[in-house]
C-alpha positions in Angstrom: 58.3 48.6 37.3 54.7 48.5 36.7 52.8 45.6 34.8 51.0 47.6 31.9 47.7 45.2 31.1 46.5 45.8 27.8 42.6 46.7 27.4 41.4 43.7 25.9 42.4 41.5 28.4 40.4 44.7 30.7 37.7 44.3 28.4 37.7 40.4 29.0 38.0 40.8 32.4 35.1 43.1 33.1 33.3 40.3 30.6 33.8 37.4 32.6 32.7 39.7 36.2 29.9 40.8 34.6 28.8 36.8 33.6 29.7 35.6 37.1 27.5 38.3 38.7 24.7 37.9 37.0 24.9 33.7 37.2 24.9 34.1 41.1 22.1 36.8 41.3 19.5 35.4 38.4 16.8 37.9 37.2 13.5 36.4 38.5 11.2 35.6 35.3 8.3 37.7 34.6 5.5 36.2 36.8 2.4 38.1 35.4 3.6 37.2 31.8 4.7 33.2 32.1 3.1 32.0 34.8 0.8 29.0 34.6 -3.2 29.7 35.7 -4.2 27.1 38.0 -7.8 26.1 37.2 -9.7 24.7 39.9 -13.2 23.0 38.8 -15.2 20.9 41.1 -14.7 17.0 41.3 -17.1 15.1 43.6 -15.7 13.4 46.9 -17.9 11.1 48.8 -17.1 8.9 51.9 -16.9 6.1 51.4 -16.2 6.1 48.0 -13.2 7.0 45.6 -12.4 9.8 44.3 -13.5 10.3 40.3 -12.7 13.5 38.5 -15.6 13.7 36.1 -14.2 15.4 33.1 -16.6 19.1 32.8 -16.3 20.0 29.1 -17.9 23.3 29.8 -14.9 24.0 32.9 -12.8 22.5 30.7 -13.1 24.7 27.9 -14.1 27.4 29.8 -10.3 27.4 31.1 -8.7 26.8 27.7 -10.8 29.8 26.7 -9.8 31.9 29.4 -5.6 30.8 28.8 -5.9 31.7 25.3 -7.1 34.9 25.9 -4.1 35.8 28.4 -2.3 34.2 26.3 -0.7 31.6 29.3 -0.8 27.9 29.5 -3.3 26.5 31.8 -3.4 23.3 34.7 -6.7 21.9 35.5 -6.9 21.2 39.4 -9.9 18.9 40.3 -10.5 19.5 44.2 -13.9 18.3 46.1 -16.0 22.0 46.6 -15.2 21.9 50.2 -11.6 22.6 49.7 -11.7 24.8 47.0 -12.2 28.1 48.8 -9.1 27.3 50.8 -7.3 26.6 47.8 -7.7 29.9 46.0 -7.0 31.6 49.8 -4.2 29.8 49.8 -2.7 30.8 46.4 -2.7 27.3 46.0 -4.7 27.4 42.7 -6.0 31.1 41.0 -9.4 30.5 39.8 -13.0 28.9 40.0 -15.7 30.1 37.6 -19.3 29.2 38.1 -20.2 30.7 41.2 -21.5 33.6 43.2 -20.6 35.5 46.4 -23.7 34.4 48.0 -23.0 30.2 47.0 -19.1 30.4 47.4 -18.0 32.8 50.5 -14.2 34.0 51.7 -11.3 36.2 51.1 -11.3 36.1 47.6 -12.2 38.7 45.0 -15.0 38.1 42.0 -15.1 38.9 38.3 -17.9 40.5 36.9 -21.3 37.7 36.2 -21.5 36.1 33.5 -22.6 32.8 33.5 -26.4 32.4 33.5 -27.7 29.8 36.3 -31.1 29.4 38.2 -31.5 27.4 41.5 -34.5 24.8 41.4 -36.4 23.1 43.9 -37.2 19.5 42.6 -40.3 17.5 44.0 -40.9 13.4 43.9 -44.6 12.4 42.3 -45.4 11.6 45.4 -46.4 15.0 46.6 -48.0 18.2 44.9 -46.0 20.3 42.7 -44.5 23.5 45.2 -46.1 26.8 43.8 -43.8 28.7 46.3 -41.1 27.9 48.9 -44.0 28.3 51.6 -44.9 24.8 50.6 -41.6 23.4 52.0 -41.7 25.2 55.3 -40.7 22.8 57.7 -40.5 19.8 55.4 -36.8 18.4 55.1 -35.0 19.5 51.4 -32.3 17.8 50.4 -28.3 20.0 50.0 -25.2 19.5 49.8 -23.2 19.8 52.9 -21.3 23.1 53.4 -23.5 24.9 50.3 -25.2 28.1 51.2 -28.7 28.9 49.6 -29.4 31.9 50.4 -33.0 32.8 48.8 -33.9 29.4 50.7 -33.2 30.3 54.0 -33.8 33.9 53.9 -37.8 33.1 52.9 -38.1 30.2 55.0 -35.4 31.0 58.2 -35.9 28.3 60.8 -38.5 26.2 58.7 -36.2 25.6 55.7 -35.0 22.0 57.6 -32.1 20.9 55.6 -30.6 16.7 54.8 -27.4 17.7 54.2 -25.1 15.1 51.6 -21.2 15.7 50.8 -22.6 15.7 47.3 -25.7 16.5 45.0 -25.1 12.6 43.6 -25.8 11.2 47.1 -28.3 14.0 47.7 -30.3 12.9 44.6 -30.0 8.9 45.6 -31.2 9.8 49.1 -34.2 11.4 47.5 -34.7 8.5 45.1 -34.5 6.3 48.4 -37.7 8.1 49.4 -34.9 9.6 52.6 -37.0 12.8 51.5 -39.8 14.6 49.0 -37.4 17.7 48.0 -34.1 18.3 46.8 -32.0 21.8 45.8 -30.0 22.1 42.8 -29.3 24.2 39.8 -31.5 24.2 36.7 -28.4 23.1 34.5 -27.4 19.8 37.1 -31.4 18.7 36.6 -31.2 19.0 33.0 -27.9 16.9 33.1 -28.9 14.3 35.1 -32.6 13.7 33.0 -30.8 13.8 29.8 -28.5 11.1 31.4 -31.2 8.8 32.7 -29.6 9.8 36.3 -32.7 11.2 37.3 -36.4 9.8 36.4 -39.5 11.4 34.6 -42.5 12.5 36.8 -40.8 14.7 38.8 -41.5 18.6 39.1 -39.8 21.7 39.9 -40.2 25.4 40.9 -37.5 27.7 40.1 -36.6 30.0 42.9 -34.1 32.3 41.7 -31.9 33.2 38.0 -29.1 35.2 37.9 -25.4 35.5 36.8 -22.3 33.6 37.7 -18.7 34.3 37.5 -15.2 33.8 38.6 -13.7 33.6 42.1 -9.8 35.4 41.6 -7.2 34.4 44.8 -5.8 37.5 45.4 -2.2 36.2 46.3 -2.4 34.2 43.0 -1.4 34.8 39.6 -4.1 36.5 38.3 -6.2 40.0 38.6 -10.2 40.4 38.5 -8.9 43.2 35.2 -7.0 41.0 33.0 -10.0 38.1 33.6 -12.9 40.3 33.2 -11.0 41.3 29.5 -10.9 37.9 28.5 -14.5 37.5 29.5 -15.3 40.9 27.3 -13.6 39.4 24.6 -15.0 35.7 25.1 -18.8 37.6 25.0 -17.7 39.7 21.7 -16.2 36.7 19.9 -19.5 35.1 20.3 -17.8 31.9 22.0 -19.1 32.2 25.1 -22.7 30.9 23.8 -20.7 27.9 22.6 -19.2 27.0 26.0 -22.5 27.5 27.5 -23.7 24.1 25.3 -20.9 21.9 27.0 -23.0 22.4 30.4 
């Protein structure tokens, strides 16, 4: 004779199957919606020397900013500048602000600009002030190893005769060494450094270029250029922007 099962045991069969499927084939989480954005900003990394994260209240904020507005916690990766690029490539880490195409070049993709930035060229007392980059031609200027400057080298080609440094720090204690008369950096970093006592009155500059900034996006990361360039629109509107751009 048949074995008549009654349907709530059915019912609490099919319960218990359904439970033991889904424990051995979890949903994945929403990634666009939890996942953590990996902030890379700069930290310097000299030979020689040991490694010191320098807390940057503008990247700082600039990334807390950015979270809130997409509404996901953030991590704040400090990587030397020469392995940042390969980070983002990598999908190691998701974003770097502060930068341009022509400054910070690979496989990545780019925000719209937004940051406001010039590139200076700083001269010791111990020569005229530069009234163009022709004044330079030949003469050795102090960078920072791996860094493209593009208006430089595209006025001056072969006579722009670089002293390459792994960081603008050693750059700028070469220069105060007397190792050369010239030195590249951005108008922010020189305003940072006198306002610090890093870097000494009686020096002059010429600014070469101005222009916008933005964000490098990795494109196997956990962000898009669309959701960051909303935050950024929303940033600008809120009128917060102008207060991160202080913290420089």
């Amino acid at each position: 004779m048949t074995k008549l099962i009654p349907v709530s045991a059915l019912i609490l069969l099919g319960t218990a199957w359904v439970a033991a499927a889904l424990a051995a084939s979890p949903v994945a989480p929403s990634r666009k919606a939890e996942a953590t954005i990996r902030y890379i900003h700069k930290v310097e990394d000299a030979p020689g020397e040991t490694s010191v994260s320098r807390r940057s209240g503008f990247q700082e904020a600039m990334g807390a900013a950015l979270a809130r507005q997409l509404k996901r916690p953030v991590r704040f990766m400090p990587l030397p500048r020469k392995r940042m690029m390969g980070a983002l490539e990598a999908a190691e880490g998701d974003i770097v602000c502060g930068y341009s195409p022509a400054w910070f070049q690979g496989k990545v993709d780019w925000t719209r600009p937004f940051i406001p930035t010039s590139e200076v060229l700083i001269a010791s007392r111990h020569v005229p002030p530069p009234v163009s980059l022709e004044d330079i031609r030949g003469k050795t200027v102090g960078t920072v190893l791996g860094f493209n400057y593009p208006q430089v080298q595209g006025r001056l080609g072969d006579g722009f005769v670089r002293d390459d440094a792994p960081s603008l720090e050693l750059t700028l204690r070469k220069w105060q060494g007397g190792r050369f008369d010239y030195f590249l950096a951005t108008g922010v970093t020189v305003e940072r450094q006198f306002a610090s006592g890093e870097l000494d009155a009686g020096f002059s500059q010429l600014v070469i270029s101005e222009e916008k900034t933005g964000c490098a996006i990795s494109r196997k990361g956990n962000l898009r250029v669309g959701q960051v360039n909303a935050a950024i629109d929303a940033i600008e509107k809120s009128g917060e922007l102008t207060r991160l751009l202080r913290l420089r």
